[in-house]
Short mmCIF file of the C-alpha atoms (twelve columns), coordinates in Angstrom:
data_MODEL
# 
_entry.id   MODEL 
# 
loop_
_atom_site.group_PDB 
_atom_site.id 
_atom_site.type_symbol 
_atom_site.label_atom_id 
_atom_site.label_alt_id 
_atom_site.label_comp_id 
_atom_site.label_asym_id 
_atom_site.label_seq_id 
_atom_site.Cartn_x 
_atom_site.Cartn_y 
_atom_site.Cartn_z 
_atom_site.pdbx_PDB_model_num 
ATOM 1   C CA . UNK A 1   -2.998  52.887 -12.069 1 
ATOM 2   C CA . UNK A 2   -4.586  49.361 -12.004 1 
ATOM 3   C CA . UNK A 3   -7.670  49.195 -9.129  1 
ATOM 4   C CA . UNK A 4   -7.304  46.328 -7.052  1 
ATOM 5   C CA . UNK A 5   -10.893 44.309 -6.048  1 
ATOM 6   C CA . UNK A 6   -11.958 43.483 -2.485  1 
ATOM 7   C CA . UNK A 7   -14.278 40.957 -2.585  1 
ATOM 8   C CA . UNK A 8   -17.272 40.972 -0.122  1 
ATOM 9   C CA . UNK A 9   -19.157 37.683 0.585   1 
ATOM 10  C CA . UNK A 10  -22.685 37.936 0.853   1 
ATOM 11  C CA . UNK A 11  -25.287 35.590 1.568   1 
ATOM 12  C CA . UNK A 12  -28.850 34.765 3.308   1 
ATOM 13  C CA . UNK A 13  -28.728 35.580 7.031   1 
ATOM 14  C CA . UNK A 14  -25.619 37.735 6.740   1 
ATOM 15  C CA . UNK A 15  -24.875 39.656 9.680   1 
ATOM 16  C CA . UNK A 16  -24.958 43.927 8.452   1 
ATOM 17  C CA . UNK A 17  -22.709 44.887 11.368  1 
ATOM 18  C CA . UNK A 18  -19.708 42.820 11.224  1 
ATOM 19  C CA . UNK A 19  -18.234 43.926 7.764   1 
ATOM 20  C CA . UNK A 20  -19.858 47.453 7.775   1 
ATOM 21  C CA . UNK A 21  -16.774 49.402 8.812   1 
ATOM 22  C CA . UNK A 22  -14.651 47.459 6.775   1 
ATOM 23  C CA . UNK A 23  -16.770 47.854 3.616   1 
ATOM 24  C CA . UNK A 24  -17.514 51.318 3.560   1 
ATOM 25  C CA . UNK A 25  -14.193 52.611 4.223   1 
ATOM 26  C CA . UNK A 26  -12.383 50.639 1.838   1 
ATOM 27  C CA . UNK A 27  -14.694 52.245 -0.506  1 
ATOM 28  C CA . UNK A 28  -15.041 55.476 0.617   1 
ATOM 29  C CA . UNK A 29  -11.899 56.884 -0.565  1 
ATOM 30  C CA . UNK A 30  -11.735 59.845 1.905   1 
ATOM 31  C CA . UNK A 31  -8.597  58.731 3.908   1 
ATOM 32  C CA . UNK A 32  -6.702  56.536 1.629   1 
ATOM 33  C CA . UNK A 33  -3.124  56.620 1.350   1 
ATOM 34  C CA . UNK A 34  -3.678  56.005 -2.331  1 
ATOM 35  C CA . UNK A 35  -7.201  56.891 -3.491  1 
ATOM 36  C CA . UNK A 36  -8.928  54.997 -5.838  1 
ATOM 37  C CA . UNK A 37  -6.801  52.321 -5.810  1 
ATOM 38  C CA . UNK A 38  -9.688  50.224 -4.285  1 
ATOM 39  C CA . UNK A 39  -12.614 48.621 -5.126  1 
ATOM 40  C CA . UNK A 40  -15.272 46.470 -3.844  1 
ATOM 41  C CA . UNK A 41  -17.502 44.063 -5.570  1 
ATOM 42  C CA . UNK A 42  -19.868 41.657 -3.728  1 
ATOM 43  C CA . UNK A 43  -20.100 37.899 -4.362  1 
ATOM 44  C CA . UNK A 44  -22.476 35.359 -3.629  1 
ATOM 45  C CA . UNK A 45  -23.119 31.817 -4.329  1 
ATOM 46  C CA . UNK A 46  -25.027 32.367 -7.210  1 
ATOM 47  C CA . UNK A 47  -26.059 35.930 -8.762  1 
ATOM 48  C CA . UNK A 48  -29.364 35.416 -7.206  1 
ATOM 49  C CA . UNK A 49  -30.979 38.225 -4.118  1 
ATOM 50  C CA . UNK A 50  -29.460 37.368 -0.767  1 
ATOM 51  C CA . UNK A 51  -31.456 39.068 2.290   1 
ATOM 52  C CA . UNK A 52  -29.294 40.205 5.719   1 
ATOM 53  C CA . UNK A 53  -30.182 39.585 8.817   1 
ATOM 54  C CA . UNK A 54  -31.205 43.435 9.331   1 
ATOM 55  C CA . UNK A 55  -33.528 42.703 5.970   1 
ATOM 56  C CA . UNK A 56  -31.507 44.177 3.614   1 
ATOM 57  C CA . UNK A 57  -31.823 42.967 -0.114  1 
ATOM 58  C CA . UNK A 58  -28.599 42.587 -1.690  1 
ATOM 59  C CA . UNK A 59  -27.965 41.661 -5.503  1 
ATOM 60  C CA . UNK A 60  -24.156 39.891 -5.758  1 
ATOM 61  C CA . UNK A 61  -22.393 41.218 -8.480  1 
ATOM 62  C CA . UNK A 62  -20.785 37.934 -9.094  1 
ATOM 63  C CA . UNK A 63  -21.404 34.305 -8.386  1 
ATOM 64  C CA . UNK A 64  -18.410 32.078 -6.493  1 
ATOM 65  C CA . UNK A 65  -17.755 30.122 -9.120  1 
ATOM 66  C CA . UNK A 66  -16.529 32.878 -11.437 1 
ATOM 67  C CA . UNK A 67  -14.223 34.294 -8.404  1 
ATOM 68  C CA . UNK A 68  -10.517 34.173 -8.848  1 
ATOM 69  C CA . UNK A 69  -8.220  34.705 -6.299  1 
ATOM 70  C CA . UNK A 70  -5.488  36.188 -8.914  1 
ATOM 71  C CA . UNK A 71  -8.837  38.585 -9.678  1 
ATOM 72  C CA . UNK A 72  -8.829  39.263 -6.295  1 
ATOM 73  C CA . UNK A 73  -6.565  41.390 -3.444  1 
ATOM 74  C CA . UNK A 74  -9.027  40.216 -0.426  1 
ATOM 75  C CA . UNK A 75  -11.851 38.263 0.603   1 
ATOM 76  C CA . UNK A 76  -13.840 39.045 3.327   1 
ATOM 77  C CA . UNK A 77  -16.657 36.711 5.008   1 
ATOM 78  C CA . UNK A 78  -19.207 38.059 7.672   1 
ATOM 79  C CA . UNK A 79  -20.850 35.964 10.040  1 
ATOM 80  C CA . UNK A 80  -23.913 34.740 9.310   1 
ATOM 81  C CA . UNK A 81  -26.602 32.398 10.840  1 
ATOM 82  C CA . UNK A 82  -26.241 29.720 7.647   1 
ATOM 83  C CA . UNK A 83  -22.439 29.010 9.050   1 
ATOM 84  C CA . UNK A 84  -24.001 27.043 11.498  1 
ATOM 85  C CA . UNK A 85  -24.204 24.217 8.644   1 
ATOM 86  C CA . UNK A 86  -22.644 23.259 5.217   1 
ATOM 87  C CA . UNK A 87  -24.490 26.012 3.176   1 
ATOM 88  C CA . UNK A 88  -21.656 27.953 3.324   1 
ATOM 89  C CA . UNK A 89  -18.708 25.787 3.381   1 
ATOM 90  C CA . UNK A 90  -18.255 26.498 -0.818  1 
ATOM 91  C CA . UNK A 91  -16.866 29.840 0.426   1 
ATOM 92  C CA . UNK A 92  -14.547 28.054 3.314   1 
ATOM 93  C CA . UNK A 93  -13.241 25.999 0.433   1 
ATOM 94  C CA . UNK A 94  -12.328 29.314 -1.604  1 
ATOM 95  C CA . UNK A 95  -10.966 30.867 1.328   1 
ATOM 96  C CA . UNK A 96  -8.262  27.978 1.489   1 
ATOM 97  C CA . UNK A 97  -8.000  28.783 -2.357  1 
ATOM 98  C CA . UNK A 98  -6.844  32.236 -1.681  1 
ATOM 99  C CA . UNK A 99  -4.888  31.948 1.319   1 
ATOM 100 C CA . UNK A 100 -2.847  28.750 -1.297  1 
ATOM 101 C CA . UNK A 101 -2.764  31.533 -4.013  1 
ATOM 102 C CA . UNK A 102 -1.423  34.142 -1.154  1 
ATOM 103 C CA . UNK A 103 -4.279  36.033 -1.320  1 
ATOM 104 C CA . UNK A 104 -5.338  37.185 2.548   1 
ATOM 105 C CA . UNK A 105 -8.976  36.368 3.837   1 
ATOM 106 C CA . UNK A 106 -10.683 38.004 6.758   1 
ATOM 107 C CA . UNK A 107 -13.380 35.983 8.693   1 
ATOM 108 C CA . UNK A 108 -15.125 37.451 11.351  1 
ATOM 109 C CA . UNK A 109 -18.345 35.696 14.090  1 
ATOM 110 C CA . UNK A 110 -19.480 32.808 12.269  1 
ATOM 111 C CA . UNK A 111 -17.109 32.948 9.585   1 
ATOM 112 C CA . UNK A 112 -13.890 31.840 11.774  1 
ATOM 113 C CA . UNK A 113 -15.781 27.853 11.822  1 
ATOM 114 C CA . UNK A 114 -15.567 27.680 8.293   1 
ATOM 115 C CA . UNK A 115 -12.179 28.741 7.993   1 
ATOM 116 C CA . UNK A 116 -11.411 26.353 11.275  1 
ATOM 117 C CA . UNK A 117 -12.778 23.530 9.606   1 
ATOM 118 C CA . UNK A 118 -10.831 23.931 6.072   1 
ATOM 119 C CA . UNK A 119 -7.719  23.882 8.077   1 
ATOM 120 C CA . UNK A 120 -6.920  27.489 7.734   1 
ATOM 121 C CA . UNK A 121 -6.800  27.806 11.608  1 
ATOM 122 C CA . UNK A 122 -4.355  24.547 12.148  1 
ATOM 123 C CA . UNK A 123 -1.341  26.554 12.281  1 
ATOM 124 C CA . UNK A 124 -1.646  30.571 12.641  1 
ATOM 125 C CA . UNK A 125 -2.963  32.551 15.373  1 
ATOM 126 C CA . UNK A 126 -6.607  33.365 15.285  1 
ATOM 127 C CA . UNK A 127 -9.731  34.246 17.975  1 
ATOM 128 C CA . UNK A 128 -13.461 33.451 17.146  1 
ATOM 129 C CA . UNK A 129 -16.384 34.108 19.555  1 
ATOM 130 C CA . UNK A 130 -15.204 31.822 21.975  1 
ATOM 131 C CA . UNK A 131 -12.397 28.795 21.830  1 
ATOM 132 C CA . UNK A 132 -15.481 26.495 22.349  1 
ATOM 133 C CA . UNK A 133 -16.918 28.167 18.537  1 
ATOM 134 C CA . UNK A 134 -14.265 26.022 16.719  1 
ATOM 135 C CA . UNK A 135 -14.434 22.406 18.530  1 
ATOM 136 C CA . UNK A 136 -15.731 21.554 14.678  1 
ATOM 137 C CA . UNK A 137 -14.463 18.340 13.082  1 
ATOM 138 C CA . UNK A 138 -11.229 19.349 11.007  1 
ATOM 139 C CA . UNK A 139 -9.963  21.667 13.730  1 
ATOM 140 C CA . UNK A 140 -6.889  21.158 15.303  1 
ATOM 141 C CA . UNK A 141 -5.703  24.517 16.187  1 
ATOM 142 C CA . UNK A 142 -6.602  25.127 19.402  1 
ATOM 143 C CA . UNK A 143 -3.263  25.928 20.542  1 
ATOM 144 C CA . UNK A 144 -3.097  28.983 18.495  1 
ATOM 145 C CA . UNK A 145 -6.159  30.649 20.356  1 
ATOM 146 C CA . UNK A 146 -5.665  33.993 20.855  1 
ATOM 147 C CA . UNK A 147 -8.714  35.214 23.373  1 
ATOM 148 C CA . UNK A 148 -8.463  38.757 21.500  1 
ATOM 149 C CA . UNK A 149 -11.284 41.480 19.254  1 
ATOM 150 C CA . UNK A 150 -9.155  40.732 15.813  1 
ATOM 151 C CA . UNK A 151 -6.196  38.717 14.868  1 
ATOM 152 C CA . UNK A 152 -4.162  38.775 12.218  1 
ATOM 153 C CA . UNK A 153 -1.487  35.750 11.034  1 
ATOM 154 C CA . UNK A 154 -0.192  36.059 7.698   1 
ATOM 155 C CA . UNK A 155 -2.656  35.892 5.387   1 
ATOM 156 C CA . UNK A 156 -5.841  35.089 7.993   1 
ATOM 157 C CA . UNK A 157 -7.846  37.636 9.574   1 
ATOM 158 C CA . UNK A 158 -10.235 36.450 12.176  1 
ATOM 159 C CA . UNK A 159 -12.374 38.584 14.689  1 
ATOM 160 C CA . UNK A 160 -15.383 38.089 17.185  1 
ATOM 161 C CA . UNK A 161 -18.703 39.438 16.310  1 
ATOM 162 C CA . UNK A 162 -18.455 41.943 18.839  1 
ATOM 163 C CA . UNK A 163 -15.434 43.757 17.129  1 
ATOM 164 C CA . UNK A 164 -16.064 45.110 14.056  1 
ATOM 165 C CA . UNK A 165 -13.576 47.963 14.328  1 
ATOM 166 C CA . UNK A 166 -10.846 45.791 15.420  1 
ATOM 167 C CA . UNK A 167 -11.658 43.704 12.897  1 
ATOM 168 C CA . UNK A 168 -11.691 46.887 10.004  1 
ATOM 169 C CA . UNK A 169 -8.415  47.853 11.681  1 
ATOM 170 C CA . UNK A 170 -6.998  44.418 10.263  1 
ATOM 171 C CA . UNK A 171 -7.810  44.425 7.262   1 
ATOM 172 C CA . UNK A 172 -6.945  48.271 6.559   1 
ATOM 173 C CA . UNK A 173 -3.087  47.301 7.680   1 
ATOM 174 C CA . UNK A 174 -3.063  44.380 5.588   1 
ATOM 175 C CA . UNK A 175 -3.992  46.665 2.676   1 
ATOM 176 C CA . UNK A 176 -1.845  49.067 3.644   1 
ATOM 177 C CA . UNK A 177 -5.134  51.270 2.853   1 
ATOM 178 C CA . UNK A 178 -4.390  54.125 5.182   1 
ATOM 179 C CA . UNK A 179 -0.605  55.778 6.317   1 
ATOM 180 C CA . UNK A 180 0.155   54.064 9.932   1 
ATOM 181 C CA . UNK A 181 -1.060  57.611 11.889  1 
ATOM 182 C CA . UNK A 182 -4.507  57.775 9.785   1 
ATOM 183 C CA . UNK A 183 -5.476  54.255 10.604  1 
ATOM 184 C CA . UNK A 184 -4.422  54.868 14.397  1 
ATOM 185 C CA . UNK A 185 -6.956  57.895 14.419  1 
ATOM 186 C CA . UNK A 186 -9.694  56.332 12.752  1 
ATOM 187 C CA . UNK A 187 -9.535  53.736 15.541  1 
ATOM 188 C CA . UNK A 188 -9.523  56.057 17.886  1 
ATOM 189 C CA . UNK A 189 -12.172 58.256 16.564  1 
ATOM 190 C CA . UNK A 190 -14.878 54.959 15.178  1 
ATOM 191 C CA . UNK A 191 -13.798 52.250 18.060  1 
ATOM 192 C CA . UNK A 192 -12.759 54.647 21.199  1 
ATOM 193 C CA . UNK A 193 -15.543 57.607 20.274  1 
ATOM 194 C CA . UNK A 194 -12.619 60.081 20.729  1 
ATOM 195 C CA . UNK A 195 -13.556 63.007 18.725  1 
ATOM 196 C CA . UNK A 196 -9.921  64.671 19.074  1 
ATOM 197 C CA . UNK A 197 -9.225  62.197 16.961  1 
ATOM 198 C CA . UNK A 198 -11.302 63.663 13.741  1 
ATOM 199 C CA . UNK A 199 -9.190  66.854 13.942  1 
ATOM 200 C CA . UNK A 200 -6.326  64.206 13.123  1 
ATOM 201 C CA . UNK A 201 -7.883  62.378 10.863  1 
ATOM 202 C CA . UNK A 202 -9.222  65.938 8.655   1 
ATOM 203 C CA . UNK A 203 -5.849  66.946 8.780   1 
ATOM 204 C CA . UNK A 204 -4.240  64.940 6.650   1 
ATOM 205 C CA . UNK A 205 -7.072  65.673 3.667   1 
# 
């Protein structure tokens, strides 16, 4: 059985919340449909310390430039305060470098304006903070605004900071990480706080 690599991007002023859910259940094995199958590796702009916003100290395991996308079976970008300028655009640009080698990325708060301004929003249906988030120079997709937690269009994933569930929920079904009734009770159980829902989930262990 070959593992297949998520890659999580990590950088200065990354927000802990946003990917959480998505990150340790992808490599928590508990619930998977096929376990061990996953892994997930961190990457950063260079190999050097990156701090979170909640102060965490994070060492990438790799550095961008050595990131393939045929190395690869996702990459996901949190939101982070450094979107807010070009710091992070190199990752943008590898984003459109996955989605061209049809790898999927998932973007989530901040992360949705770099993949809006690389053109990766032009032409699929995606949702951001608010519309008003992507009125960036290279953006021309406003017409595909969908005013919803997570979205998924092809091989985009795009979410609001406020929904990291929804946004977990995304990427699990474009894994195909869980079977279709395990993923519906770990929604209910993490994002609805319904705790029949665990007697669902334990069941199929």
């Amino acid at each position: 059985m070959s593992r297949k690599t998520v890659h999580a991007a990590v950088y200065d002023s990354l927000a802990d919340w946003e990917a959480g859910a998505a990150l340790a259940n992808i490599a928590d094995t508990s619930w998977h449909r096929e376990p061990g199958v996953f892994e997930v590796r961190t990457v950063g702009l260079t190999a050097e310390p990156i701090t979170t916003m909640g102060r965490f100290r994070v060492t990438p395991e790799l550095a961008l430039a050595d990131l393939d996308p045929a190395d690869s079976a996702m990459l996901i970008l949190p939101g982070a305060d450094l979107w807010s300028g070009e710091a992070l655009m190199p990752f943008a640009e590898t984003a459109k470098r996955f989605v061209e080698a049809g790898v999927p990325v998932a973007g989530i708060c901040g992360a949705t304006t770099g993949l809006a301004r690389v053109g990766l929003l032009d032409d699929r249906a995606h949702t951001s903070n608010a519309s008003e988030a992507l009125a960036l120079p290279g953006y021309s997709g406003a017409a595909h605004y969908v005013d919803a937690p997570a979205v998924t269009d092809r091989d985009v994933i795009t979410a609001n900071a406020m929904s990291p569930f929804e946004f977990a929920r995304e990427i699990f079904a474009r894994l195909d990480l869980f079977d279709p009734p395990v993923l519906d009770a770990w929604f209910q159980l993490f994002a609805h706080k319904d705790a029949s829902a665990y007697a669902a989930l334990t069941a199929t262990e």
